[in-house]
PAZAPA-4460 file (N, C-alpha, C; in steps of 0.05 Angstrom, whole numbers, plus 32768, in hexadecimal, padded with zeros to 4 digits):
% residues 281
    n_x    n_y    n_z   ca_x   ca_y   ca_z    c_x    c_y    c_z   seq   type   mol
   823F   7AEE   8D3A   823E   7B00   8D22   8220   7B08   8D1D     1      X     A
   821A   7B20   8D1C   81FF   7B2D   8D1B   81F6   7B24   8D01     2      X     A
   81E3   7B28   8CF9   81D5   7B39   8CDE   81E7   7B4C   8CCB     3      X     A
   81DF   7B62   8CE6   81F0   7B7A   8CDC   820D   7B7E   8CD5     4      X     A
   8216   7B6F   8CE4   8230   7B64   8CDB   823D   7B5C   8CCC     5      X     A
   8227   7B46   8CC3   8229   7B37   8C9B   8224   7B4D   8C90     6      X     A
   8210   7B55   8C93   8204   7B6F   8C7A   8217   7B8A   8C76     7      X     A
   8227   7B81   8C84   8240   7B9D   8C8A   825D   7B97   8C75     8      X     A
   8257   7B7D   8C7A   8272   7B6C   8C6A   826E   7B6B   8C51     9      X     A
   8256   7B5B   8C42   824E   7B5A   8C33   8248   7B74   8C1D    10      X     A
   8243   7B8A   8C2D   8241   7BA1   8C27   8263   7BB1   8C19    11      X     A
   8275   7BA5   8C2A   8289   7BB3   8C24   829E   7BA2   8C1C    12      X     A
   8297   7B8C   8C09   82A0   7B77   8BFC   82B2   7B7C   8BE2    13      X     A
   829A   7B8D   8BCB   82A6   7B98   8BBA   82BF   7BA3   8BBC    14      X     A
   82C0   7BBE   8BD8   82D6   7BC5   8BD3   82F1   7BBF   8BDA    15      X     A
   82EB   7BA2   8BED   82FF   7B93   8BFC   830B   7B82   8BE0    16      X     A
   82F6   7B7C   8BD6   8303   7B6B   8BB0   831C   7B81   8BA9    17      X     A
   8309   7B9A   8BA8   8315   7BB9   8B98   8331   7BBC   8BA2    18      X     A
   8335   7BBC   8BB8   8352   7BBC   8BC4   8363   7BAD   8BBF    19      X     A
   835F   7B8B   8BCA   8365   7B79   8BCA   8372   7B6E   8BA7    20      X     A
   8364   7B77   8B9C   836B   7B6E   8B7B   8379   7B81   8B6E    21      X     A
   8374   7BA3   8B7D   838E   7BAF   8B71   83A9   7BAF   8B70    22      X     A
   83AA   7B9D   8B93   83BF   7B9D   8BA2   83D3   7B84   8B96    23      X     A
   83C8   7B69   8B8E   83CB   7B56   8B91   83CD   7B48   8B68    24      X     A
   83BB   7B5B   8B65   83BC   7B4E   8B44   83AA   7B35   8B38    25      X     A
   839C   7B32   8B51   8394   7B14   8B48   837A   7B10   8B55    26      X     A
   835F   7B04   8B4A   8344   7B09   8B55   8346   7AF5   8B6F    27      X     A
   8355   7AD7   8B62   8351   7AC1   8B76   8362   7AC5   8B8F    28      X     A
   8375   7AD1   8B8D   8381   7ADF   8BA1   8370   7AF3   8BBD    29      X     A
   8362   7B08   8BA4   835A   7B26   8BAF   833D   7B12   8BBB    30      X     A
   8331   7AFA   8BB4   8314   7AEC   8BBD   8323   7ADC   8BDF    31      X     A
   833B   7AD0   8BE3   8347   7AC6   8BFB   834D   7AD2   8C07    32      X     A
   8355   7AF7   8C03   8357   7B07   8C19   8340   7B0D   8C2A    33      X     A
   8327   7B0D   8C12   830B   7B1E   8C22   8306   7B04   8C28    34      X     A
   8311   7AE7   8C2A   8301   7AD8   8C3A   8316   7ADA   8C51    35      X     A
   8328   7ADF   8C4C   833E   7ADB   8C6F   8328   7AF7   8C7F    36      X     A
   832C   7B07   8C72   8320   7B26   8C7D   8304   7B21   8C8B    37      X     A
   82F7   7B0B   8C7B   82D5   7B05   8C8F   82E1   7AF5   8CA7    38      X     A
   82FB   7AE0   8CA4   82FE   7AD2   8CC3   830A   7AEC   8CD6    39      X     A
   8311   7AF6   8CD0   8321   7B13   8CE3   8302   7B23   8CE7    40      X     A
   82F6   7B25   8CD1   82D3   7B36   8CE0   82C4   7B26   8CF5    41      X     A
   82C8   7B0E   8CF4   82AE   7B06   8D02   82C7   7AFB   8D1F    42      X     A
   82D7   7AFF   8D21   82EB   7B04   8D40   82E8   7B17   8D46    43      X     A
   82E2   7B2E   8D3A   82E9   7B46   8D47   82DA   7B4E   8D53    44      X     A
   82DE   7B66   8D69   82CB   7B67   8D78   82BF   7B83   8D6E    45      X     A
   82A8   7B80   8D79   8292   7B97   8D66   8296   7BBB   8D76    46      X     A
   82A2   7BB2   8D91   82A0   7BD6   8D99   82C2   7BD6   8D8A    47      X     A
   82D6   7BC6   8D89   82E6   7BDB   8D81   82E2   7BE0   8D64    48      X     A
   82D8   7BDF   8D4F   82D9   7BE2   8D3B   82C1   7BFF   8D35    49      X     A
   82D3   7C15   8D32   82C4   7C2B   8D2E   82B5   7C31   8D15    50      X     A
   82C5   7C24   8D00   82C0   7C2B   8CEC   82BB   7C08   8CD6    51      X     A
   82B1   7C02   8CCE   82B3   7BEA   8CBF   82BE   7BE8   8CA2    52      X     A
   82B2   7BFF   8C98   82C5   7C05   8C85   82E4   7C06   8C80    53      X     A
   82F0   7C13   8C94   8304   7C14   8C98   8316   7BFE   8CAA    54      X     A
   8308   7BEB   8CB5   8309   7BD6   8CCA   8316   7BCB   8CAE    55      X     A
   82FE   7BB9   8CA1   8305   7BAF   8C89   831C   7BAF   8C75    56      X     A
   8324   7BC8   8C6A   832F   7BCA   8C5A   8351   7BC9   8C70    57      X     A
   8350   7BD7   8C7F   8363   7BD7   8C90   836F   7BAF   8C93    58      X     A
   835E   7B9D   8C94   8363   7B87   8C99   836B   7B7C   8C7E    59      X     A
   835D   7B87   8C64   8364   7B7A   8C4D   837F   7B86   8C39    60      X     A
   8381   7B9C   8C45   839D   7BB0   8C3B   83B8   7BA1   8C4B    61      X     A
   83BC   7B91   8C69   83D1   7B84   8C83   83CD   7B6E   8C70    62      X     A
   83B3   7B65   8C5F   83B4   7B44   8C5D   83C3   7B43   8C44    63      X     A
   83C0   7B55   8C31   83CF   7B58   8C14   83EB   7B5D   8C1E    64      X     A
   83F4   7B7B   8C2D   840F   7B73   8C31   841A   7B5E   8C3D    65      X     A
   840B   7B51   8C48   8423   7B32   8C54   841E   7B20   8C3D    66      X     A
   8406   7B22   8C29   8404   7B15   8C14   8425   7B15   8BFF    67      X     A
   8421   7B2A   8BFD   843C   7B39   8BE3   8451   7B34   8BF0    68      X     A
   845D   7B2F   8C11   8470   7B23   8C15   847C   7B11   8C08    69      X     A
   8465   7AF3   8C09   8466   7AD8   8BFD   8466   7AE1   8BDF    70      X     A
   845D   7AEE   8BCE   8454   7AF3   8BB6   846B   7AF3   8BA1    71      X     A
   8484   7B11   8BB8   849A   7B14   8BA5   84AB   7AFB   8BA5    72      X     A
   84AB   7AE4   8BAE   84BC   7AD8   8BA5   84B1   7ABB   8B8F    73      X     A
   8492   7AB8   8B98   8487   7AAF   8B7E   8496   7AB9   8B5E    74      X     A
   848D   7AD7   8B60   848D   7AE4   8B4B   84A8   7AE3   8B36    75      X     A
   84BB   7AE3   8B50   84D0   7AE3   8B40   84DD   7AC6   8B32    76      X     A
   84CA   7AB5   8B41   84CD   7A96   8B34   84C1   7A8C   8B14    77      X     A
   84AA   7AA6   8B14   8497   7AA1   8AFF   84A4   7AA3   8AE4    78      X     A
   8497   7A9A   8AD1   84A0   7A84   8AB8   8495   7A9F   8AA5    79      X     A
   84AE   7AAF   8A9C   849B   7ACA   8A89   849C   7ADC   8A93    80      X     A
   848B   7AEE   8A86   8481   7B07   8A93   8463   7AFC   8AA0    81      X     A
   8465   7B0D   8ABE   844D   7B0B   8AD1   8442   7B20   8AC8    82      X     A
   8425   7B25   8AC8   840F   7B30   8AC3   83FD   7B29   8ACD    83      X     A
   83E5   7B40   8AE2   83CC   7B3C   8AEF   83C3   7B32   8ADD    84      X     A
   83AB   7B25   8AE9   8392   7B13   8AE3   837B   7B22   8AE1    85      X     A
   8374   7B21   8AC1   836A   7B37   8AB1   8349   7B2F   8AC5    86      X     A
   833C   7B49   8ABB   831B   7B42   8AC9   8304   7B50   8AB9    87      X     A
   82F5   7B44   8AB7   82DD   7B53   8AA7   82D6   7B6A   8ABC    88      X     A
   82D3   7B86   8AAF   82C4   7B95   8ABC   82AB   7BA5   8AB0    89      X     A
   82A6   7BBB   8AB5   828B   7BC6   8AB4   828E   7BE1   8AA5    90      X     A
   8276   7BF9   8AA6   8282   7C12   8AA6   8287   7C21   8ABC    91      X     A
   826F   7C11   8ACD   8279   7C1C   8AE9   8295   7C1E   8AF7    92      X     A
   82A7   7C0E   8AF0   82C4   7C12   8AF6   82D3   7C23   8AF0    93      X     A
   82ED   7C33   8AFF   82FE   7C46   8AF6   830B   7C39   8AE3    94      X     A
   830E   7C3B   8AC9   831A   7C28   8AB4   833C   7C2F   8ABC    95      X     A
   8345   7C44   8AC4   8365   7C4B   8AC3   836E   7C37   8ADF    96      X     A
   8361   7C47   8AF5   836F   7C32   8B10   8366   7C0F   8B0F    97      X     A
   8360   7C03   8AF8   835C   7BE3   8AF8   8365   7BDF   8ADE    98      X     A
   836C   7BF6   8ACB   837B   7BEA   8AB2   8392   7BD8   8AB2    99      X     A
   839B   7BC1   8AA7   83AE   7BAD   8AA9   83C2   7BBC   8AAA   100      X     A
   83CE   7BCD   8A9B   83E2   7BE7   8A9F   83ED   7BF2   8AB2   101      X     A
   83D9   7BF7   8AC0   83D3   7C02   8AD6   83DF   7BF4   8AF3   102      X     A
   83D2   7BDA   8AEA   83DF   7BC1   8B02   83F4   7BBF   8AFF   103      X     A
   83FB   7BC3   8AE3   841D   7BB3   8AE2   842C   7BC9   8AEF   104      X     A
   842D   7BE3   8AEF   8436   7BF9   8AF6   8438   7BF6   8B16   105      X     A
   8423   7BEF   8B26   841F   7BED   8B42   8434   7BCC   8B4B   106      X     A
   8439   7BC0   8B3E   844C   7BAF   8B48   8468   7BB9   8B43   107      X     A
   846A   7BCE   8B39   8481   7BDE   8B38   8490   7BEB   8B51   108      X     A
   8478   7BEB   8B64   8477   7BFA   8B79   847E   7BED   8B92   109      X     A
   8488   7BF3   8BAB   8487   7BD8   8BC1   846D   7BDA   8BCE   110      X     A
   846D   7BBF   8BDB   8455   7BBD   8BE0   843D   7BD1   8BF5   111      X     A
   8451   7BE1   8C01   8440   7BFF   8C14   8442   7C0E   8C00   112      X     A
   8459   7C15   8BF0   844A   7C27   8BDF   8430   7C20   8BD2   113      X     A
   8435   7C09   8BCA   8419   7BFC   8BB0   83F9   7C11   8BC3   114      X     A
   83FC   7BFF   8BDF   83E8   7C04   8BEC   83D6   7C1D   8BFB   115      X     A
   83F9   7C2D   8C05   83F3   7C4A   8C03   83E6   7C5B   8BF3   116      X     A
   83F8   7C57   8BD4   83E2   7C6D   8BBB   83C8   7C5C   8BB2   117      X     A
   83C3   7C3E   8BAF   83AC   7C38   8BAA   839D   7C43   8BC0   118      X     A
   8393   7C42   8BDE   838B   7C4E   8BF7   837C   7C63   8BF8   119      X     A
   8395   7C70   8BEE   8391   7C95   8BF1   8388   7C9C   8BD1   120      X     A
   8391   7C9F   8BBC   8392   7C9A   8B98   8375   7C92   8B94   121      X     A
   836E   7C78   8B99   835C   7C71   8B8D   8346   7C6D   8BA0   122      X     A
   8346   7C65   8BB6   8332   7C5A   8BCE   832E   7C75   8BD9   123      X     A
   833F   7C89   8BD9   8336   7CA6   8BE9   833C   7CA2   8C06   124      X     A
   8342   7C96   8C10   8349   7C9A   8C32   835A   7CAA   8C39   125      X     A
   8356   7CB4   8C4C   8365   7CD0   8C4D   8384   7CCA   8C60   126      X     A
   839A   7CDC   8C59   83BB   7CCD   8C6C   83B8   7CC6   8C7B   127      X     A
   83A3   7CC9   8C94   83A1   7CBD   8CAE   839C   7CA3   8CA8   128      X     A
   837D   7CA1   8C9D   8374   7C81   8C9A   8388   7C6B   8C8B   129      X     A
   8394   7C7E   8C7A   83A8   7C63   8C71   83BF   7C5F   8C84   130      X     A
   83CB   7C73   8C90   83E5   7C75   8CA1   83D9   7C5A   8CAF   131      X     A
   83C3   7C55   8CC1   83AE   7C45   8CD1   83B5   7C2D   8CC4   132      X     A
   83A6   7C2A   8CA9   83A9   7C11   8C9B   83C2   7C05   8C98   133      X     A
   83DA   7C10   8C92   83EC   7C03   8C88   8400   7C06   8CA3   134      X     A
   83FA   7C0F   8CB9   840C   7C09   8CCE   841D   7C1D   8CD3   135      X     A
   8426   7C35   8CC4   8438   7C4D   8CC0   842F   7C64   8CCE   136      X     A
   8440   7C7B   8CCD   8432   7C93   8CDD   842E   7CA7   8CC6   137      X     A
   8424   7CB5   8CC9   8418   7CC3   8CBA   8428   7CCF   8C9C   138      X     A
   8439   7CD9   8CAE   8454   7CE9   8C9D   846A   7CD3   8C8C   139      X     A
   8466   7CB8   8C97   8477   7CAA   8C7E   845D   7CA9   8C69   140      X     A
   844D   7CA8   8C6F   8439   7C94   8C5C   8434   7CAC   8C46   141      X     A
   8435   7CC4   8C54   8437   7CE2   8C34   8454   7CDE   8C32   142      X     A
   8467   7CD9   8C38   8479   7CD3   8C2B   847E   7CC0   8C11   143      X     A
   8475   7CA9   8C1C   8476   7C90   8C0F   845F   7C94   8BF8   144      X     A
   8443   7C9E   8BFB   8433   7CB2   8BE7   8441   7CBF   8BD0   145      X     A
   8457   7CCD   8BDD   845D   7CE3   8BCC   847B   7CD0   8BBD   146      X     A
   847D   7CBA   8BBD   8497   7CAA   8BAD   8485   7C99   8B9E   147      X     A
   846D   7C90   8BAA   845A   7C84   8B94   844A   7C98   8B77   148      X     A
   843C   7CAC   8B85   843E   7CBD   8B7A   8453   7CC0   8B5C   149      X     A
   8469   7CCE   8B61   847A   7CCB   8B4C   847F   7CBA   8B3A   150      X     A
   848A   7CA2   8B4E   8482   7C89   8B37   847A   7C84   8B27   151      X     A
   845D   7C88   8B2C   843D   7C87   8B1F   8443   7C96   8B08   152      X     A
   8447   7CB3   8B0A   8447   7CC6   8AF3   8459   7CC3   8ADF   153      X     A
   8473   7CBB   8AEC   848B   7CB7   8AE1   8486   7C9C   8AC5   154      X     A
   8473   7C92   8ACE   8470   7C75   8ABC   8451   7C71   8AB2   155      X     A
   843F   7C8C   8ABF   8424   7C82   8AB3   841F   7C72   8A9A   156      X     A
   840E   7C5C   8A9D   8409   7C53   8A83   83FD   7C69   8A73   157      X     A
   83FB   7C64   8A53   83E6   7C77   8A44   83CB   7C73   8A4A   158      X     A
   83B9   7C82   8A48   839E   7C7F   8A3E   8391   7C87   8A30   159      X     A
   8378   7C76   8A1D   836F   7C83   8A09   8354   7CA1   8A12   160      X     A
   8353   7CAB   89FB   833F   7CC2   8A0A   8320   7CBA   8A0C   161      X     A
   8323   7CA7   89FA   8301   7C9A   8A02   8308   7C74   89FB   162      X     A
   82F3   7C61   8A0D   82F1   7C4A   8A00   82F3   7C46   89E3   163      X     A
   82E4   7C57   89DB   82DE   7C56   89BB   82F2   7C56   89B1   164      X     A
   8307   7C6D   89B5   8318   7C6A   89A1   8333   7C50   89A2   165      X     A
   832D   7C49   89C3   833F   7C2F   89C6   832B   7C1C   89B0   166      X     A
   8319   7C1C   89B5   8308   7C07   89AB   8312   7BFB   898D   167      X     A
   8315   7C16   8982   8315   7C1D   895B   8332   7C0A   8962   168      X     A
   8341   7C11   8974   8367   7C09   8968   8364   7BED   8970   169      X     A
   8359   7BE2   8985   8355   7BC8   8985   834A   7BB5   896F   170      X     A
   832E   7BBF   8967   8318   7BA9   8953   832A   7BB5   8940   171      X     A
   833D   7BC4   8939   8359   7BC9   892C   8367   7BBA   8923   172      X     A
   836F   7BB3   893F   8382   7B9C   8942   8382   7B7E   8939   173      X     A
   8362   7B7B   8943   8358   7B5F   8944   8355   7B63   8924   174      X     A
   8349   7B6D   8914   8347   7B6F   88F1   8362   7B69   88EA   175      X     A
   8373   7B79   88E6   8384   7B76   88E1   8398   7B56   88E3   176      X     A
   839C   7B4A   8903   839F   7B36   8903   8390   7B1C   88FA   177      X     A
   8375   7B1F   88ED   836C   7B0E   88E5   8369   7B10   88CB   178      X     A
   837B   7B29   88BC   8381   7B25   88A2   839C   7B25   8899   179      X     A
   83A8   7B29   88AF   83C9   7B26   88A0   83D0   7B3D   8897   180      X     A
   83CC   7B55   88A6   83CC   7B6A   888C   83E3   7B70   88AF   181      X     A
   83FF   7B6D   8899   8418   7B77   88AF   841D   7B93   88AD   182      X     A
   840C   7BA1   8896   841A   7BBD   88A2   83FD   7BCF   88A6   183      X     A
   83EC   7BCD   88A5   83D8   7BD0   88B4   83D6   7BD2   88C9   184      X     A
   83E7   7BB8   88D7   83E5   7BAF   88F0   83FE   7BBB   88F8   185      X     A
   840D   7BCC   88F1   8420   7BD9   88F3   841F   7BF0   8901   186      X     A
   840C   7BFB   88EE   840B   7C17   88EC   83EF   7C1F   890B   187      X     A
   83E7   7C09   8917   83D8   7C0F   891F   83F0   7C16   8947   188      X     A
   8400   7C00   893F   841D   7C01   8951   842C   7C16   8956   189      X     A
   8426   7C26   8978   8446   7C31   8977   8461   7C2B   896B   190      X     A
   8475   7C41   8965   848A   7C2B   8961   8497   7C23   8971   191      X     A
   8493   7C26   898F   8499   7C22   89A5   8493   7C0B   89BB   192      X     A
   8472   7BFD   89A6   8462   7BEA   89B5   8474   7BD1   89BA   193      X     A
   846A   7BCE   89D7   8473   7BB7   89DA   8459   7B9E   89E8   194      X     A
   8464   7B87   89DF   8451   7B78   89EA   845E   7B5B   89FE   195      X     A
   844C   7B59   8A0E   844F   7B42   8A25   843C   7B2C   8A25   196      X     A
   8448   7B14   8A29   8435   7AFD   8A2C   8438   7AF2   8A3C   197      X     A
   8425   7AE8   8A53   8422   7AD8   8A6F   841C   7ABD   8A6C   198      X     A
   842A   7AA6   8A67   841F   7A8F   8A64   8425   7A7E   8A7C   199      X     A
   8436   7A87   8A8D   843F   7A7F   8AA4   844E   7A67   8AA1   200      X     A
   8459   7A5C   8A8C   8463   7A4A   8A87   8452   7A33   8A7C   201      X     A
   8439   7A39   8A82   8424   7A1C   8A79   841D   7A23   8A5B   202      X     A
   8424   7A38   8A4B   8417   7A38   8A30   842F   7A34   8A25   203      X     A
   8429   7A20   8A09   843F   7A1A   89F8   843F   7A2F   89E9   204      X     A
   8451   7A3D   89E2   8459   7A59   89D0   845E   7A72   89D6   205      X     A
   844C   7A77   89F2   8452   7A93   89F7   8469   7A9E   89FC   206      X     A
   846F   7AB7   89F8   8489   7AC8   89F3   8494   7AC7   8A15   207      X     A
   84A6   7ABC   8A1E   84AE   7AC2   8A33   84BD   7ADA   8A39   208      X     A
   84C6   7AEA   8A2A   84C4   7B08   8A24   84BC   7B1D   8A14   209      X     A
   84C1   7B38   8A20   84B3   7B4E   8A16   84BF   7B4F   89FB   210      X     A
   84A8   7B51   89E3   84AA   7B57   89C9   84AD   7B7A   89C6   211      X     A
   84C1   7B84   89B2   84B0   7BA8   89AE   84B9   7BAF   899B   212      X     A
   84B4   7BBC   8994   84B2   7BCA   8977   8497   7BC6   896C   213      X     A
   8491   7BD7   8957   8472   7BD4   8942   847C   7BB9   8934   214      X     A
   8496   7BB8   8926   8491   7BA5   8916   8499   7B85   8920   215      X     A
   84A2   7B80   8933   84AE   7B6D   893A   8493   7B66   894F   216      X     A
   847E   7B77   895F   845D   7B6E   8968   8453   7B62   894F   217      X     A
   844F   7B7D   893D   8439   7B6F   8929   8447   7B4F   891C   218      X     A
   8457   7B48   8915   8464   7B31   890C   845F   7B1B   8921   219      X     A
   8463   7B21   8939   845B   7B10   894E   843B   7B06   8950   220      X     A
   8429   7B1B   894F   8411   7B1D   894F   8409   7B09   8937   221      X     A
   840D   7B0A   891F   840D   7B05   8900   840E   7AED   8905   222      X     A
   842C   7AD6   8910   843E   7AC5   8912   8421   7AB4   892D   223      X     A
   841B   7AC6   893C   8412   7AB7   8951   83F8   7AA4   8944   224      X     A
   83E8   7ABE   8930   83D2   7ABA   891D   83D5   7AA3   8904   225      X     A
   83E9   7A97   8901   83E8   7A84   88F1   83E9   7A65   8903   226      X     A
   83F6   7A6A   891E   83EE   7A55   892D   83D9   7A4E   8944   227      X     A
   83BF   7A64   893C   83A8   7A5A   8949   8396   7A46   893F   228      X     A
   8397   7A31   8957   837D   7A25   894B   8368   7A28   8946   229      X     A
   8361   7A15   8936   8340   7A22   8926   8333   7A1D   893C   230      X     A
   831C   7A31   8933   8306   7A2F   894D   8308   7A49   8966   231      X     A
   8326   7A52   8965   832A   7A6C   8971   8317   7A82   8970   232      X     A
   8303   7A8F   897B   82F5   7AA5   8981   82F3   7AB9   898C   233      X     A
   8302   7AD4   897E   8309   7AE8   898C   82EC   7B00   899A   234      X     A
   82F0   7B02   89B8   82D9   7B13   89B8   82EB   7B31   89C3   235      X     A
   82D5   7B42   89B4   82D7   7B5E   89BC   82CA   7B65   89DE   236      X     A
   82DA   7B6A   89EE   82C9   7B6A   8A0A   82DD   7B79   8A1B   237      X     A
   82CB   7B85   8A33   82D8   7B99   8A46   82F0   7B8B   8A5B   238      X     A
   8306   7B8E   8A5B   831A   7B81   8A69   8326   7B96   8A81   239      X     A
   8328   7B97   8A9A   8339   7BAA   8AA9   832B   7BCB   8A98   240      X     A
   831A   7BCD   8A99   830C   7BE7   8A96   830D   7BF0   8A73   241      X     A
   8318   7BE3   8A64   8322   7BED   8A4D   8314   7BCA   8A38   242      X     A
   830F   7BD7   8A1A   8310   7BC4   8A06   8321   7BB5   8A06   243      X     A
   8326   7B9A   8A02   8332   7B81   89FD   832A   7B6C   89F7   244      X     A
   833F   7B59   89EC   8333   7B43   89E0   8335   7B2A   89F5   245      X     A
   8321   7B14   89E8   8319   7AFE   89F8   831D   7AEB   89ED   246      X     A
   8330   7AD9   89E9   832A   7AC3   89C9   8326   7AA9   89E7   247      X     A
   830F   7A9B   89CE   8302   7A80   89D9   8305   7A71   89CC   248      X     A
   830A   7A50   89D5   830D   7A3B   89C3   82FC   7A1F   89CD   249      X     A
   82EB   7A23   89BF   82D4   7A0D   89CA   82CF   7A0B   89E7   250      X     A
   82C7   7A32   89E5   82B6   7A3F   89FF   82CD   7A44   8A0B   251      X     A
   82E5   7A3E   8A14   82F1   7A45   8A2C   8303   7A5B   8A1F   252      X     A
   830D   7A66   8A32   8324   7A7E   8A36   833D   7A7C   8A26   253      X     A
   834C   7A7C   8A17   8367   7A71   8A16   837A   7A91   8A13   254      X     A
   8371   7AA9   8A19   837F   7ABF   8A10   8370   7ACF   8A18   255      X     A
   837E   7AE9   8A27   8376   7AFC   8A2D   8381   7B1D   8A23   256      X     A
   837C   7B2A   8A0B   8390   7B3D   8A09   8389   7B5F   8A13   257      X     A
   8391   7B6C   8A1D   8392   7B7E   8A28   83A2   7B98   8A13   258      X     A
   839D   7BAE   8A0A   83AF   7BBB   8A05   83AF   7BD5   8A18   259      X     A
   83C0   7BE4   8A17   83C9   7C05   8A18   83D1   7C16   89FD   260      X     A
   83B9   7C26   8A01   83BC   7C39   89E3   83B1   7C56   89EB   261      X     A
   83C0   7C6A   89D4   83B5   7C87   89E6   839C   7C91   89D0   262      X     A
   838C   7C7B   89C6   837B   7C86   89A8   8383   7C81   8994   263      X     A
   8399   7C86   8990   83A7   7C85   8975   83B8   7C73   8970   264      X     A
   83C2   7C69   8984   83D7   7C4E   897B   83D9   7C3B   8993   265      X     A
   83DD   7C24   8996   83DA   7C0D   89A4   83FF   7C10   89B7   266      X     A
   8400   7C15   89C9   8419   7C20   89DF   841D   7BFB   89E3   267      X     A
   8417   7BF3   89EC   841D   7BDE   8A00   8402   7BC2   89F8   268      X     A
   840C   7BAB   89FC   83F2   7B90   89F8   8405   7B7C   8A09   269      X     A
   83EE   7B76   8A18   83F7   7B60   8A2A   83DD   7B4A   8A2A   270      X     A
   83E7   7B30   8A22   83E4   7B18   8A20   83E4   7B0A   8A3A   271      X     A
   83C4   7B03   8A49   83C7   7AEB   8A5C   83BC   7AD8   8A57   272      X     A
   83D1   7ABC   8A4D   83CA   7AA3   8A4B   83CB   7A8F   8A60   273      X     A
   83D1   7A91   8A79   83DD   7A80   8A8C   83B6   7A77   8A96   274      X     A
   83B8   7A61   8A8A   839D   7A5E   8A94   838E   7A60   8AB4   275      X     A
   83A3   7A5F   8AC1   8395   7A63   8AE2   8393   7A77   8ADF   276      X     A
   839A   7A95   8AD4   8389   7AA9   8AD9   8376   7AB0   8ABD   277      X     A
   836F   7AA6   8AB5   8356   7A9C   8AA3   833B   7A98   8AAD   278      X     A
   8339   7A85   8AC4   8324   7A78   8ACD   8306   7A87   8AD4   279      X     A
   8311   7AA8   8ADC   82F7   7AB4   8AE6   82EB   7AC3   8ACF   280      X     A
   82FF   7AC6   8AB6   82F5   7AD3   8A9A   82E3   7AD3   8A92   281      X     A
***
């Protein structure tokens, strides 16, 4: 293994994460693929690999789908509703293609589709390079494009028109629930919102199903707020590209909340408590 070699990998790390975590939902997951992906770089041999960029991603797109093989039947074992493993991000990030929303939407999908429209959608590679990556010929993979595609539109999550105004309905939110004020916290609610909590079975209380309605969230929300312990510390902070909250309890993680709102009212809040995906928070 060269120099140049490391400095090639290393180089194109980020977007092996970027793939790998859209694909997969999960950081500690999307961090074991880019390490399987460095034992497959440093075997490989250096004239056939034309492109490294594409070498790469090509190896970490084969390693996710045989990942999501094993995955779907985890999933369907899991205790609740499953939900990715929320991640601090930046502004530098596309806030819509890493919004928690967004993920949940892509496990909607099978697993070539997932990989096809993230590929082409978000990474930009053009039908050949992905047809390449995912093993297909050209013409299924704009096929299979064009059923993802649909999907996608068919179910987009909302989004708001600026941070800011997600911002306002969140520190919204969080007021409200820390005053009890139920129709406040109402009015800030689609009447349509629904909410999800991930405790994976290890948290005592969480909702093992989807809550919806305005008034039957906010009551939940309210109900949840009389049984935190003291010492709970909610932070305002960037989650999957978007405002969300962080609550800490003598420093550590115990809650992660996420919403979907289009500016004006809070669409969707999803709750991850399951502390193994906590850890990198």
């Amino acid at each position: 293994m060269t120099d140049g070699a490391l400095e090639s990998f290393e180089a194109h790390r980020p977007s092996m994460i970027a793939i790998a975590y859209r694909m997969l939902g999960s950081v500690a997951e999307a961090e074991d693929i880019v390490q399987e992906a460095w034992l497959r770089w440093q075997a490989a041999a250096r004239e056939d690999v034309r492109s490294d960029r594409a070498f790469l991603s090509t190896v970490v797109t084969r390693l996710c789908l045989d990942r999501l093989k094993s995955a779907q039947v985890t999933r369907e074992e899991y205790v609740g509703p499953w939900l990715p493993e929320p991640v601090r991000t930046d502004t530098q990030v596309d806030p819509e293609s890493i919004s928690l929303a967004f993920l949940v939407l892509l496990e909607s999908l099978s697993p070539v589709e997932r990989a096809v429209y993230l590929l082409h959608e978000v990474f930009g590679y053009s039908h050949s390079e992905v047809a390449e990556m995912v093993g297909k010929e050209e013409a299924a993979c704009r096929q299979i494009l064009h059923r993802a595609r649909d999907h996608i539109r068919a179910r987009r999550p909302r989004f708001a028109p600026s941070k800011e105004s997600h911002e306002r309905l969140v520190t919204g939110f969080m007021s409200a629930c820390g005053t009890g004020d139920l129709e406040g916290l109402k009015n800030l609610l689609a009447h349509d919102v629904t909410s999800w909590a991930d405790g994976g079975g290890k948290v005592r209380g969480a909702a093992r199903n989807p809550v919806h309605g305005a008034d039957a969230v906010a009551r939940l929300f309210l109900g949840i707020m009389k049984k935190v312990p003291a010492g709970v510390v909610p932070e305002l902070a960037e989650v999957n590209g978007w405002p969300g909250l962080v609550l800490r309890l003598n420093g550590a993680v115990i809650d992660v909340i996420s919403f979907e709102t289009d500016g004006e009212h809070i669409h969707a809040i999803r709750s991850v408590l399951n502390p193994d995906k906590l850890a990198r928070i």
